[in-house]
N, C-alpha and C positions, 0 to 999 in steps of 0.2 A: 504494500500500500504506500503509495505515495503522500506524506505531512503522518501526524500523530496520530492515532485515535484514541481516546480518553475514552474509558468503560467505566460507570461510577452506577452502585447498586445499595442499597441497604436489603439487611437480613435479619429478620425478627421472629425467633422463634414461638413468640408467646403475644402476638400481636391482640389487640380488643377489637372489638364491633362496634360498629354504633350503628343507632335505629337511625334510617335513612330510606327516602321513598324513591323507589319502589321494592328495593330491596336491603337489606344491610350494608354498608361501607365497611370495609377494614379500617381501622384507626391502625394509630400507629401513637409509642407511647413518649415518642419525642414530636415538638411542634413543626410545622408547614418549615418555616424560617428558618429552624436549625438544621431539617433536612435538606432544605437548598443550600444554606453554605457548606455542606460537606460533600454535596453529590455535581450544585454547579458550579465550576472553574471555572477560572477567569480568563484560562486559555483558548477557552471554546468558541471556534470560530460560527458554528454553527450545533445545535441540539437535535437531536433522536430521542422523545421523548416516550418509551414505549409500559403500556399499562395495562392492566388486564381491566376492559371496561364495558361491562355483560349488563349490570343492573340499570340499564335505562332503555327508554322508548325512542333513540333518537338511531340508532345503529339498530340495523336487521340482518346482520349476516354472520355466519361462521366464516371467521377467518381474519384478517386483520381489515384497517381503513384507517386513512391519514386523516391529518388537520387540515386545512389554512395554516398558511406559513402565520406566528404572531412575533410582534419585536417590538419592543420599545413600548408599549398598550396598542397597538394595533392590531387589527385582524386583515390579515394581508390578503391577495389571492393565492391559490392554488396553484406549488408549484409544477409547470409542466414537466418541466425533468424527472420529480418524484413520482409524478404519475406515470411515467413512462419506464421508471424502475420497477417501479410497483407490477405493472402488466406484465414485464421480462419476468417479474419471481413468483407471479400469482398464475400467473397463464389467462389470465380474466381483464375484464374494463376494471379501469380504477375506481375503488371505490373511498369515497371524502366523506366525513361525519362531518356536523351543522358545529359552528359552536353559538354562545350568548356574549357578550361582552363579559359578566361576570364571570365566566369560566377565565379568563385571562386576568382576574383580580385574584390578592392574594387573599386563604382560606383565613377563619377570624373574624370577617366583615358582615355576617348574618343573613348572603346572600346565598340562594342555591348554586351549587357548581356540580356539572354534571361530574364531574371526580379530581384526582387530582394530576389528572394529566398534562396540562398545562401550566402547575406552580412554576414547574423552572422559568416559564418566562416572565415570571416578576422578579427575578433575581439578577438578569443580565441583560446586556445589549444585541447578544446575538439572535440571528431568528430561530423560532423552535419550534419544531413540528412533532404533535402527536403522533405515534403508532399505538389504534387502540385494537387488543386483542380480544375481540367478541363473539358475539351470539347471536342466532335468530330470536331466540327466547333472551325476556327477559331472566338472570339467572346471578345470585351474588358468587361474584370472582371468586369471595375467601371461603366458599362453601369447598366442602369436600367433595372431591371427583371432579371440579368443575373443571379443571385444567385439560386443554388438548392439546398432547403432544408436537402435533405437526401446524398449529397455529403459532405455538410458540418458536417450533424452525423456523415456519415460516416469516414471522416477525424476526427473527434474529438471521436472515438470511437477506432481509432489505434491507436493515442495520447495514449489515457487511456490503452487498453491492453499492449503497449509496456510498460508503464510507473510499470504495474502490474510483468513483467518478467522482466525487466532490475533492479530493487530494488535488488533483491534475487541473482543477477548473471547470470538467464537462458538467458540473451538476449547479445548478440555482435553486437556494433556495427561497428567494423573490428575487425581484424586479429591482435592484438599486436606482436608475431613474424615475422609476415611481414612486418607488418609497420618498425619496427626497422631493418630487412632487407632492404628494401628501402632505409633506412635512409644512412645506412651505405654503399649503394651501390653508391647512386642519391647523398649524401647530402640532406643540408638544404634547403626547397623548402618554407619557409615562407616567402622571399622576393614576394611571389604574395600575401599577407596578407598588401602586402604595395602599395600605391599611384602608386611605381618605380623609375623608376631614374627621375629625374629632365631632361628637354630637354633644 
């Protein structure tokens, strides 16, 4: 592979639940914030955000599905590169999950967020893109048996081929002219990379 690639995981043997609709969430027994400063680097030129994301109404398939590239609080377009990876590893049309603005805010804020697939990008300036690995049925991830096999290769096999064409430059994960159009249209949208205003 051509440049670095940084693989940053946590491992919790004794993880909690929380009551969460439609189905339970896995907690975790350290905070959103402490888990981004130990999993997001500051070297990361761009994020692979990959999660097991079964318990909601918004994904219908077995198998994985990408984000919207997000950066900075923004929700970007769909990169076509990943999409194009995505087809080479899946044999199928790409499939892109919706997100909400809140899903790109950090957790804490008493907003629904469809999981926590997208914290890292309250933490950095790179762009980061979800890989969520799901379900036709709704079905909670931390449940027992819920795991497949070849969803999870398969998630860890576009890890790897993006990681193969992003090194060298063939891969985007947005639009840098656009982005800075945005910029300059919208302003600064990293205020959702924050808690918010104080109430």
């Amino acid at each position: 592979l051509e440049g670095d690639v940084i693989v940053a995981t946590h491992i919790c043997p004794d993880a909690p639940t929380l009551p969460h609709e439609p189905v339970p969430f896995m907690d975790s027994p350290i905070d959103m914030a402490t888990m981004n400063r130990m999993e997001v680097d500051e070297r990361m030129d761009a994020i692979i955000s990959i999660d097991t994301t079964k318990g909601n109404r918004i994904i219908n398939v077995n198998g994985i599905a990408i984000s919207p590239t997000t950066k900075m609080g923004y929700i970007l377009s769909v990169s076509n590169d990943l999409m194009d990876v995505m087809t080479r590893v899946t044999g199928k049309m790409p499939l892109v999950f919706a997100l909400s603005q809140q899903d790109i805010t950090p957790y804490g804020n008493d907003l629904y967020h469809l999981n926590s697939i997208l914290q890292p990008t309250t933490s950095t300036d790179a762009p980061v893109v979800g890989v969520a690995i799901a379900t036709e049925q709704m079905v909670a991830g931390c449940a027992t048996g819920a795991t497949h096999g070849t969803d999870v290769e398969e998630a860890a096999r576009f890890a790897v081929e993006v990681a193969k064409v992003f090194g060298p430059g063939a891969c985007k994960f947005y639009d840098e002219e656009q982005f800075a159009r945005l910029q300059k249209l919208y302003g600064d949208m990293s205020h959702f990379q924050t808690p918010g205003k104080s109430e």
